[in-house]
Z-matrix of the N, CA and C atoms (Angstrom, degrees):
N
C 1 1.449
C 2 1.532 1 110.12
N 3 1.074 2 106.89 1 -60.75
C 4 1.864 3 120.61 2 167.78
C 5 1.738 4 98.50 3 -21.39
N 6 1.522 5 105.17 4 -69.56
C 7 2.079 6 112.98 5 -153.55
C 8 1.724 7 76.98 6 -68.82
N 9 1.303 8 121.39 7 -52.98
C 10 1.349 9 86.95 8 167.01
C 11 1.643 10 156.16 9 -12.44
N 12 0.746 11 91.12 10 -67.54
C 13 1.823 12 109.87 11 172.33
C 14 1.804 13 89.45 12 -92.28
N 15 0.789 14 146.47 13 -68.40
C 16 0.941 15 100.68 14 -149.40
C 17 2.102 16 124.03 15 -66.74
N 18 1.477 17 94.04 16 -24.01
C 19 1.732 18 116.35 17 150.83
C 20 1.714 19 101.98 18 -21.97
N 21 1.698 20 114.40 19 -78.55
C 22 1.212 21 129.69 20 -159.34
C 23 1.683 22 95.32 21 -63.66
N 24 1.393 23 140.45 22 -51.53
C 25 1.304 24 126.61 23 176.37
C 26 1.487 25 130.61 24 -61.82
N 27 1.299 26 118.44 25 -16.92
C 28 1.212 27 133.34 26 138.17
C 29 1.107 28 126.37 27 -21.10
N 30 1.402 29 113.22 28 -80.53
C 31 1.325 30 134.79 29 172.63
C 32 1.312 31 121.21 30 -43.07
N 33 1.666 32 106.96 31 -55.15
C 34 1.314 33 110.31 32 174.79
C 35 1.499 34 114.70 33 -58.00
N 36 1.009 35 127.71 34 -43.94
C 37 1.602 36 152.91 35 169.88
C 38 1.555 37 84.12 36 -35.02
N 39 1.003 38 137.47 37 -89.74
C 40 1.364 39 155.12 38 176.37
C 41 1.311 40 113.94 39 -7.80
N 42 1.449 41 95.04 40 -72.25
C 43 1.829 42 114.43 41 165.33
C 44 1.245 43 122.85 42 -43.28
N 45 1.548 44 120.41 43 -67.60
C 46 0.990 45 130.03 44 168.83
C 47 1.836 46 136.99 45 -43.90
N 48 1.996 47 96.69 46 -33.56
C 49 1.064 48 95.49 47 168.12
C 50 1.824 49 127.14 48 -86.84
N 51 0.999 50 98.83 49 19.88
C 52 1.745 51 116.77 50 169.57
C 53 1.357 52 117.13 51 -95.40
N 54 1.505 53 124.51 52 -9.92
C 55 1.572 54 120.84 53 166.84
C 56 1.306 55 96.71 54 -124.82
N 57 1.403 56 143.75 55 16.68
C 58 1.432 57 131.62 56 -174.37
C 59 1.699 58 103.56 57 168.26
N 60 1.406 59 93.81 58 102.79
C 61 1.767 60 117.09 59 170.35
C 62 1.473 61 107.09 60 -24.17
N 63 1.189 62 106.05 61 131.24
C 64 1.415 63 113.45 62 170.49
C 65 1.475 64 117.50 63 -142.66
N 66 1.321 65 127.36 64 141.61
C 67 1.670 66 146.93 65 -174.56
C 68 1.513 67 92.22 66 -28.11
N 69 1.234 68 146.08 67 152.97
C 70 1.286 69 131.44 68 154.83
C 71 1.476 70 107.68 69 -105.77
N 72 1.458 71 110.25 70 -15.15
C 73 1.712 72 95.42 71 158.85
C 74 1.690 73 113.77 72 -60.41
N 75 0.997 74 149.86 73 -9.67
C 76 1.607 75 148.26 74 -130.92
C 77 1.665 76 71.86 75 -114.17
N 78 1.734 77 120.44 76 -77.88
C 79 1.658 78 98.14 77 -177.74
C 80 1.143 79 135.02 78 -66.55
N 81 1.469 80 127.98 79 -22.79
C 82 1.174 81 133.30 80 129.80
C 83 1.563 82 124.79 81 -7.52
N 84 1.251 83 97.93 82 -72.33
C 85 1.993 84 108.71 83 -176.06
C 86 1.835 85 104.78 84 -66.17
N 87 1.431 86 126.08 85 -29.63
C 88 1.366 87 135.48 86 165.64
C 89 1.321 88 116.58 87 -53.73
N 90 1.418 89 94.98 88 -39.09
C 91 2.060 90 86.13 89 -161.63
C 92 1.893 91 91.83 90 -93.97
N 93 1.368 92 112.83 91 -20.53
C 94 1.271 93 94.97 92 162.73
C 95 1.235 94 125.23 93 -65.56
N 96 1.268 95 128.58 94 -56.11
C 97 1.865 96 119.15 95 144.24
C 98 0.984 97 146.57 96 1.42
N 99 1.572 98 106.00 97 -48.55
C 100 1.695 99 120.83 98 161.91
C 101 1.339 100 111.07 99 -76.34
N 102 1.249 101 119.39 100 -45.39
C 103 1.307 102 105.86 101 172.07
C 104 1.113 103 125.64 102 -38.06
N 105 1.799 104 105.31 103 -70.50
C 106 1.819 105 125.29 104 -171.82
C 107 1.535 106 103.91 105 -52.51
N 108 1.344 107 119.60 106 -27.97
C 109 1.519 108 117.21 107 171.86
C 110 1.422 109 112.94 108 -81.76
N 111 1.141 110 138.68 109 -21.87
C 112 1.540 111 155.13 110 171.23
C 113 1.530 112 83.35 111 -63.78
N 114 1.318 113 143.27 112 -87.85
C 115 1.123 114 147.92 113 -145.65
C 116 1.560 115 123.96 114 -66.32
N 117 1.626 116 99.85 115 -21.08
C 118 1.314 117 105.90 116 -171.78
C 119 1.544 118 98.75 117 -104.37
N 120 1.053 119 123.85 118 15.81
C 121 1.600 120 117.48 119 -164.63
C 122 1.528 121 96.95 120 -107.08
N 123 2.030 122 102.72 121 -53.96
C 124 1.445 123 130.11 122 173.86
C 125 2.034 124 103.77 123 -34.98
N 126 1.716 125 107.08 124 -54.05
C 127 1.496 126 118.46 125 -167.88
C 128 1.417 127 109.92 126 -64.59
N 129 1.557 128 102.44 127 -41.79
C 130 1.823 129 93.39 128 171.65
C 131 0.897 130 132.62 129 -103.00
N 132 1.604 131 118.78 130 16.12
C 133 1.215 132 112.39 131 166.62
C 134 1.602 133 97.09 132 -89.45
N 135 1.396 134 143.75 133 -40.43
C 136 1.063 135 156.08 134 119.77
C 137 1.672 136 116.10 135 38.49
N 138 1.601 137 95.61 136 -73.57
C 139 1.554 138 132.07 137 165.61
C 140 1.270 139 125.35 138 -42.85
N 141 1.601 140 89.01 139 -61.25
C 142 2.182 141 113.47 140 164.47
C 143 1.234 142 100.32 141 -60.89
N 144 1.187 143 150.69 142 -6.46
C 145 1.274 144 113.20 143 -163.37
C 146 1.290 145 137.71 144 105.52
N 147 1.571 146 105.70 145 -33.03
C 148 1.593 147 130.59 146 155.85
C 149 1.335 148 124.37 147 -13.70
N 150 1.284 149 118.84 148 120.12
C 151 1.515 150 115.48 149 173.56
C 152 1.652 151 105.18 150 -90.46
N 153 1.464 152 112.91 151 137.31
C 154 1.450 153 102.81 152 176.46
C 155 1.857 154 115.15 153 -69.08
N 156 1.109 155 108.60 154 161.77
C 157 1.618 156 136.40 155 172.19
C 158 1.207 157 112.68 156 -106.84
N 159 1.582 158 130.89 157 115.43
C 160 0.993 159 131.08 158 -160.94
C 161 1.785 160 94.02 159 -119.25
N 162 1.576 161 114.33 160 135.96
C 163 1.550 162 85.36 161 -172.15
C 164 1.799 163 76.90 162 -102.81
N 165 1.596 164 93.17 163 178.33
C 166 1.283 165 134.15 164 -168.50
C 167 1.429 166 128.03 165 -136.63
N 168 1.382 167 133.10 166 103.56
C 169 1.248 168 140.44 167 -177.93
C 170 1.722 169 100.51 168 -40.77
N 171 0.874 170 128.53 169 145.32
C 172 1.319 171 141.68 170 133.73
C 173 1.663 172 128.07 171 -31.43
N 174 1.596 173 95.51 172 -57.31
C 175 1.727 174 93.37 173 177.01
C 176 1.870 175 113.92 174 -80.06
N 177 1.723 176 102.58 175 11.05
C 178 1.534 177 98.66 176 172.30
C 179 1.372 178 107.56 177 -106.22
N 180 1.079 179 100.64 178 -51.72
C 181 1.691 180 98.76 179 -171.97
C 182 1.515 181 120.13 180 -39.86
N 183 1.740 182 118.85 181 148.89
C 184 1.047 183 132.98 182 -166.09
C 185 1.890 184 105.59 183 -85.64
């Protein structure tokens, strides 16, 4: 839920910086966010017990 939002502020970040200059560290420092939340979600589910999810293109799959 977290990489969630922080995904969606991104975006907005994005948007926003098309009518009005913005820091480019600020989306920069966001998408590192998604990551560190990508990574920490992957580790405990990991922890739990979690089986990973591997995604899969469409034009590969059998």
């Amino acid at each position: 839920m977290a990489r969630a939002v922080a995904r969606r502020a991104e975006r907005t970040l994005v948007t926003l910086h098309a009518s009005e200059p913005l820091n480019p560290a600020l989306r920069h420092y966001i998408n590192r966010l998604s990551d560190v939340l990508f990574v920490v979600a992957r580790t405990l589910a990991r922890r739990d017990g979690g089986s990973e999810v591997f995604w899969q293109s469409t034009r590969t799959r059998a």
